[in-house]
Biotite code that builds the C-alpha atoms (Angstrom):
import biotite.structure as struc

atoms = struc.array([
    struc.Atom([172.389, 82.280, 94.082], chain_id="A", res_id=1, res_name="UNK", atom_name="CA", element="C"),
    struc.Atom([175.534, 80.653, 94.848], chain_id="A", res_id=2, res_name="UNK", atom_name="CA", element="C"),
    struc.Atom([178.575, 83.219, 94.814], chain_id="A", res_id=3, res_name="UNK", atom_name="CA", element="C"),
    struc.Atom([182.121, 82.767, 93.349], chain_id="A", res_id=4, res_name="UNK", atom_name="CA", element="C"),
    struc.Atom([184.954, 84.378, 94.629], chain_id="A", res_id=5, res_name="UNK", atom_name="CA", element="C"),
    struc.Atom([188.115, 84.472, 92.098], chain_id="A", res_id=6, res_name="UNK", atom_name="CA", element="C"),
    struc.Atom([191.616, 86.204, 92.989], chain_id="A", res_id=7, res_name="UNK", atom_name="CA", element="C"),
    struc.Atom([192.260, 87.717, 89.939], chain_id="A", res_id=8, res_name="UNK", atom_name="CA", element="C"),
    struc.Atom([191.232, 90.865, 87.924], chain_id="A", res_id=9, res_name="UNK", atom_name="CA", element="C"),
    struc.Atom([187.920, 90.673, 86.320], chain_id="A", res_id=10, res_name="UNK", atom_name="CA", element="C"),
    struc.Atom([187.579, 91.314, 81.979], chain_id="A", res_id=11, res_name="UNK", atom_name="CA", element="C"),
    struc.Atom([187.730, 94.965, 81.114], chain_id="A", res_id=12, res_name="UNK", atom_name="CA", element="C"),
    struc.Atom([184.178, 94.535, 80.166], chain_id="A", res_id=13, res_name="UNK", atom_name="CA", element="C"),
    struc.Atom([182.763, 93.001, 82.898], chain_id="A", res_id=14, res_name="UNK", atom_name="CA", element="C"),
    struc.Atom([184.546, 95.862, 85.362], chain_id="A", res_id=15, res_name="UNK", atom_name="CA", element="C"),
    struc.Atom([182.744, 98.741, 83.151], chain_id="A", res_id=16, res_name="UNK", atom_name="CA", element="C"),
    struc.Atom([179.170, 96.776, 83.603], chain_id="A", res_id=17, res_name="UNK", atom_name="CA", element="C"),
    struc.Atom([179.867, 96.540, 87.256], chain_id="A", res_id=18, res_name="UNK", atom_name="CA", element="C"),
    struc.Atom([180.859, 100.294, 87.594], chain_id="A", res_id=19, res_name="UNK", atom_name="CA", element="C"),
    struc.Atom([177.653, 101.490, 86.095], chain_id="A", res_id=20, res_name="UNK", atom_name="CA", element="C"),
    struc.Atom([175.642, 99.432, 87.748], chain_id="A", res_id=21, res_name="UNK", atom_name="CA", element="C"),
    struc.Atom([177.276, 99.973, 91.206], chain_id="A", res_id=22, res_name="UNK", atom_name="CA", element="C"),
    struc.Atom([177.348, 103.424, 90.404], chain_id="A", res_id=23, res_name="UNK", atom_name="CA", element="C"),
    struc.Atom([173.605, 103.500, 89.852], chain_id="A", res_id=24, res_name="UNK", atom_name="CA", element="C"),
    struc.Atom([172.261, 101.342, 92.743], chain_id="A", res_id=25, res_name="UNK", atom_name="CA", element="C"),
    struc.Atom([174.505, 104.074, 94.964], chain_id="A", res_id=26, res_name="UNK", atom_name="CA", element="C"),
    struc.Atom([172.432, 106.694, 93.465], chain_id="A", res_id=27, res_name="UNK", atom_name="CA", element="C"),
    struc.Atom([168.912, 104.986, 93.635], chain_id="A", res_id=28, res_name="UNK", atom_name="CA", element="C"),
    struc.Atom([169.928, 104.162, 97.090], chain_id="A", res_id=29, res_name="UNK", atom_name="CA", element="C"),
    struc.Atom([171.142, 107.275, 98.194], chain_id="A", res_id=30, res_name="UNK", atom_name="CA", element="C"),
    struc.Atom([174.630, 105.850, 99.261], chain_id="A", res_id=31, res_name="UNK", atom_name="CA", element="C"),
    struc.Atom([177.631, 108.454, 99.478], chain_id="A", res_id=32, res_name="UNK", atom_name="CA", element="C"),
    struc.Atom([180.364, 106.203, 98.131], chain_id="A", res_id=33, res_name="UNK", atom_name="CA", element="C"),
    struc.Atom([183.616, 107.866, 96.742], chain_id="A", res_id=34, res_name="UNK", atom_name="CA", element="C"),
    struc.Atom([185.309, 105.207, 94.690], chain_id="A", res_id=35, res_name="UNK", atom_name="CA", element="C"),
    struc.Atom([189.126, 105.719, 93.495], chain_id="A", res_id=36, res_name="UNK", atom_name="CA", element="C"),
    struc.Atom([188.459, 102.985, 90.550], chain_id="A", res_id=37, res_name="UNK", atom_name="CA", element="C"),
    struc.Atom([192.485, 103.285, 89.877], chain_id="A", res_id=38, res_name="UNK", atom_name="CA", element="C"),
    struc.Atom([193.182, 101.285, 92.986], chain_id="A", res_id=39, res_name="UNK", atom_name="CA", element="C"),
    struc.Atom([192.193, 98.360, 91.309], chain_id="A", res_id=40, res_name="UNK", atom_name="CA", element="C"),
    struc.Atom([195.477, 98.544, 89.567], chain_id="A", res_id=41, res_name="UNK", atom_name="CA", element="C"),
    struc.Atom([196.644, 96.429, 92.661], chain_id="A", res_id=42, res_name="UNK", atom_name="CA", element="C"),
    struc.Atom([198.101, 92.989, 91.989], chain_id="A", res_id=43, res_name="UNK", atom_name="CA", element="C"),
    struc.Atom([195.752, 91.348, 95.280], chain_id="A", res_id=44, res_name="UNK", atom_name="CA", element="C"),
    struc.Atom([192.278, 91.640, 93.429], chain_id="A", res_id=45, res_name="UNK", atom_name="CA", element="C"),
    struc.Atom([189.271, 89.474, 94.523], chain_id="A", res_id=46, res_name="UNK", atom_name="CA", element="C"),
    struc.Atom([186.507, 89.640, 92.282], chain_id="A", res_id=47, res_name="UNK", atom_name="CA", element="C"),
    struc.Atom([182.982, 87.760, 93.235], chain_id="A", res_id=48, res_name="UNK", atom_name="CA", element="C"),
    struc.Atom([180.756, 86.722, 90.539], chain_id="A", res_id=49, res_name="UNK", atom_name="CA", element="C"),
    struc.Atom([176.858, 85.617, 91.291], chain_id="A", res_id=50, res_name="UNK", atom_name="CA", element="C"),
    struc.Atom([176.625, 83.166, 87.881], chain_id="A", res_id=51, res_name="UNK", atom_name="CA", element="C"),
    struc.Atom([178.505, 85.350, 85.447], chain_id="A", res_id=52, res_name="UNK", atom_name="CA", element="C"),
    struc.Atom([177.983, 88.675, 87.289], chain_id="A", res_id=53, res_name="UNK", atom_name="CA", element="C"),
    struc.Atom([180.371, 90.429, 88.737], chain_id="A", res_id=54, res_name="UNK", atom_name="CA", element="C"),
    struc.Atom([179.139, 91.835, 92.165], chain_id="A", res_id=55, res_name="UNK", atom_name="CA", element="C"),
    struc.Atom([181.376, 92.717, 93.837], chain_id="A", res_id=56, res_name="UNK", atom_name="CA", element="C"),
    struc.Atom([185.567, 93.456, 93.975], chain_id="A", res_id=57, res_name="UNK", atom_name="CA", element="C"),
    struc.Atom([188.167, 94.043, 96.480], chain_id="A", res_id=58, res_name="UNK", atom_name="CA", element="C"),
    struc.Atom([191.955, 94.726, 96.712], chain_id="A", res_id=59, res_name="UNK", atom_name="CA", element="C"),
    struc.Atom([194.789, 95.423, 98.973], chain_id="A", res_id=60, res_name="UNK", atom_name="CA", element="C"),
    struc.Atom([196.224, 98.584, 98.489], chain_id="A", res_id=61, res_name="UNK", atom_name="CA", element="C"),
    struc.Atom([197.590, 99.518, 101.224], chain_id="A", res_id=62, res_name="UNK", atom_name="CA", element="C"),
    struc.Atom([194.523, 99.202, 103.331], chain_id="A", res_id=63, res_name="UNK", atom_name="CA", element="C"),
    struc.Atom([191.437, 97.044, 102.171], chain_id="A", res_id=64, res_name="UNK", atom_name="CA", element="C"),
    struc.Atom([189.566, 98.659, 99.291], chain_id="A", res_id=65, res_name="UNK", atom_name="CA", element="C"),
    struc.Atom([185.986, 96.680, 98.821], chain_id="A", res_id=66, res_name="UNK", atom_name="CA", element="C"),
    struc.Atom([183.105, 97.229, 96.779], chain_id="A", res_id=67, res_name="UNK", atom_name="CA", element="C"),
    struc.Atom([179.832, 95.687, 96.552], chain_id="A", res_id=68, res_name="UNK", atom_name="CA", element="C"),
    struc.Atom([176.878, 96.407, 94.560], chain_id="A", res_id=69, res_name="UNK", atom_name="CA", element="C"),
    struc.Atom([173.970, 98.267, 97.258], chain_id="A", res_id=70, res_name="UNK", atom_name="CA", element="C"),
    struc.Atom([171.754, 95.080, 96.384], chain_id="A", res_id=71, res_name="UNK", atom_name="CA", element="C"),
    struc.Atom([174.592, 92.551, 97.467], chain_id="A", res_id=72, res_name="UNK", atom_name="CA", element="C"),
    struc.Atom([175.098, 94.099, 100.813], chain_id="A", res_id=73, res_name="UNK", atom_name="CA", element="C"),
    struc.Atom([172.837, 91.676, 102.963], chain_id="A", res_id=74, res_name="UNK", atom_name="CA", element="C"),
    struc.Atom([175.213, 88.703, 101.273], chain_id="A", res_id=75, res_name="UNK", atom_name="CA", element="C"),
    struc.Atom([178.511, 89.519, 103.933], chain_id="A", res_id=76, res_name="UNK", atom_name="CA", element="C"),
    struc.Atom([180.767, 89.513, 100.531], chain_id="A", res_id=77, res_name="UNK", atom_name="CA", element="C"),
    struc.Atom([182.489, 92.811, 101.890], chain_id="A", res_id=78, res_name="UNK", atom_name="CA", element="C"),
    struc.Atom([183.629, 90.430, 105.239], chain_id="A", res_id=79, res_name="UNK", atom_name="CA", element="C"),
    struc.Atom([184.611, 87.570, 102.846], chain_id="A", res_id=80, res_name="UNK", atom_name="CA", element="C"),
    struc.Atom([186.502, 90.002, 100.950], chain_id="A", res_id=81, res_name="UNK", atom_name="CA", element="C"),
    struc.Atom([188.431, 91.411, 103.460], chain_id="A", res_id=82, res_name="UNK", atom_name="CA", element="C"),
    struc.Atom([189.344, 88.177, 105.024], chain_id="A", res_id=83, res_name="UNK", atom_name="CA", element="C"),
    struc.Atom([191.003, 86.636, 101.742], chain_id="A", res_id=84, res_name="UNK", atom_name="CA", element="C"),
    struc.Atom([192.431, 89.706, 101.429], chain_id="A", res_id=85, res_name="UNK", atom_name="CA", element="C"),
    struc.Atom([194.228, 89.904, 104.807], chain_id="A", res_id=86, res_name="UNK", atom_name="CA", element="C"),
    struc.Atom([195.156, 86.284, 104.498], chain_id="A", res_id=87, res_name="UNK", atom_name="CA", element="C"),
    struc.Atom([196.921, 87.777, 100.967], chain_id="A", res_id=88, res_name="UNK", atom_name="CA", element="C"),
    struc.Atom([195.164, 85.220, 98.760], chain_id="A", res_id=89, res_name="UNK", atom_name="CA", element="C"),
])
């Protein structure tokens, strides 16, 4: 599993896939996450792709917003994340 991390917005369709299945590992795995999907609107995105997968994204709206699918978590992409973000690339 080698992960890619791309500063950019992902495709419209590969956002939706990632929403539903983020949404439903948070349920199977009991997490209490309340996501504001809108933020994403932000021009500092960071989307990470294992293959063609998006699993996780990240932006800069004011503060660091990150989110990684439940099953990801062990990988450190939220750190990752946060750093590129803070270094605004």
């Amino acid at each position: 599993m080698k992960l890619s991390y791309i500063n950019g917005h992902p495709e419209n369709d590969q956002l939706h896939d990632f929403i539903q299945s983020y949404t439903n590992e948070c349920i199977t795995t009991g997490a209490q996450n309340q996501v504001d999907w809108n933020q994403l609107e932000s021009q500092n995105v960071i989307s990470v792709y294992d293959d063609n997968t998006l699993v996780g994204i990240g932006c800069m709206a004011g503060e660091p917003s990150i989110h990684v699918r439940p099953t990801y978590e062990h990988r450190e992409i939220e750190h990752t994340v946060a750093k590129l973000l803070k270094a605004g690339i």
